[in-house]
C-alpha positions, 0 to 999 in steps of 0.5 A, spaced: 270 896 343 268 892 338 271 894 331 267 891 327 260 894 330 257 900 326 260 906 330 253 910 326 247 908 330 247 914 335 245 918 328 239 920 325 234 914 324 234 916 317 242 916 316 242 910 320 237 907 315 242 909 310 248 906 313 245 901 314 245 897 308 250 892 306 252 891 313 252 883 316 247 881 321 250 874 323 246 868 326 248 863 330 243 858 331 242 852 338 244 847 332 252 851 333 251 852 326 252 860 322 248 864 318 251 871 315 246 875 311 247 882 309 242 888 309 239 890 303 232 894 304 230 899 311 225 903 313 226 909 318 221 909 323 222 914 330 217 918 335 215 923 331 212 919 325 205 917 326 207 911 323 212 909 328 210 904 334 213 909 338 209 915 336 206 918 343 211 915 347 213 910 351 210 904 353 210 897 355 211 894 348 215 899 345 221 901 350 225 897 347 225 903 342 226 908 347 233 904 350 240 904 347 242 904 340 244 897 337 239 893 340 232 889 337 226 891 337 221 886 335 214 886 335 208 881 332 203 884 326 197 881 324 196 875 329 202 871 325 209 875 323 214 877 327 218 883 325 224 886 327 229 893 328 235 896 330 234 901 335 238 907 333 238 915 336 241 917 343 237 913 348 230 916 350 229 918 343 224 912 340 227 911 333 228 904 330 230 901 323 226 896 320 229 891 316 226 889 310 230 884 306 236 881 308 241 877 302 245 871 304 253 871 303 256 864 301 262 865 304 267 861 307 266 857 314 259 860 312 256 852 310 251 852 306 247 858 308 240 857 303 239 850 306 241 853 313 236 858 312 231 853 309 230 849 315 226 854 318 223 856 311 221 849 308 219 848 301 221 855 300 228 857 295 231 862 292 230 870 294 223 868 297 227 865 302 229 872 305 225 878 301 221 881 305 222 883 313 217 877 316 219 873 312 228 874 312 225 873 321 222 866 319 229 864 316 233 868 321 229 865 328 227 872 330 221 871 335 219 876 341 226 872 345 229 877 342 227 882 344 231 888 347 238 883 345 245 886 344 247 886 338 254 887 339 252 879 342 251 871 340 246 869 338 245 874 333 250 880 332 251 885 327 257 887 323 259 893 319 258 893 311 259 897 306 256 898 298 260 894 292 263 899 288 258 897 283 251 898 287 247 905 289 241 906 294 234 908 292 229 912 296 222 911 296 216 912 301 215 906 305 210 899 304 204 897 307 203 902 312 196 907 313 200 913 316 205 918 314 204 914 307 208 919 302 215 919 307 221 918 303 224 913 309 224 907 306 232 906 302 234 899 298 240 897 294 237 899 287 237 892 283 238 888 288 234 882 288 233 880 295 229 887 295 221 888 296 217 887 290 212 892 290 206 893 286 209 900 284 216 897 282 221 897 287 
């Protein structure tokens, strides 16, 4: 049993978007160099949210939503981005957490993780790099190749995190969405820059 991976993921979508939150996503790219970015905004999603890719059942492009907790879906949206989940609940129950924005860690044997996540972002810097959930996949090299993966497994694995003393989450309706608008599912870490700017504030 891996120690460092989050134990909570079978729990509601709901609580494990929460929970979520300042946990690590750890990238190793073919190049053998290491990213480790900590998640800092989500969004709940599951099979009874007319929003949800998993509304009305399973399908072909959604079933990795259907499968066992702890793994990716991603999919592609509007011709040009990617996105990615992490699939929670008991298998069969189509549930999923977006990710919406990822901040990187300087830590040691990290390397210099902004010009790492540059390669794949050029010319951008800054909070631009990973502030919003096409954009922190671009940085991270998530495509459709990693749909349905392990997290628990290379090349990209997720570590177990927790809130800095001084930090608290947030609670808000989702962000660009035309279904199930006013559901309060999306969670972020209040003040955290890397966080979505929206029209309304955070």
């Amino acid at each position: 049993m891996d120690e460092n991976f989050p134990d909570f993921l079978n729990a509601p979508v709901d609580d494990g978007a929460r929970l979520l939150l300042g946990c690590i996503l750890e990238r190793e790219f073919e190049n053998g160099e290491i990213a480790r970015v900590r998640i800092v905004e989500t969004e709940a999603y599951d099979q009874d949210d007319e929003a949800s890719h998993a509304f009305g059942g399973m399908r072909t492009r959604n079933a990795v939503m259907f499968g066992p907790a702890g793994h990716l879906y991603v999919y592609f949206t509007y011709g040009m981005h990617y996105c990615c989940n992490i699939v929670t609940e008991r298998e069969g129950h189509g549930s999923g957490v977006l990710i919406r924005a990822v901040e990187p860690i300087l830590s040691e044997g990290n390397g210099d993780v902004f010009a790492i996540l540059s390669e794949n972002r050029p010319k951008v810097t800054g909070v631009n790099l990973t502030n919003g959930p096409a954009k922190l996949t671009q940085a991270l090299h998530i495509d459709k190749t990693l749909n349905g993966h392990d997290l628990h497994e290379s090349p990209l694995k997720l570590h177990t995190g927790k809130l800095r003393p001084e930090e608290t989450i947030a609670v808000s309706s989702r962000i660009g969405i035309s279904r199930s608008q006013s559901l309060p599912r999306r969670f972020y870490i209040a003040g955290n820059p890397y966080v979505t700017r929206h029209r309304n504030g955070y």
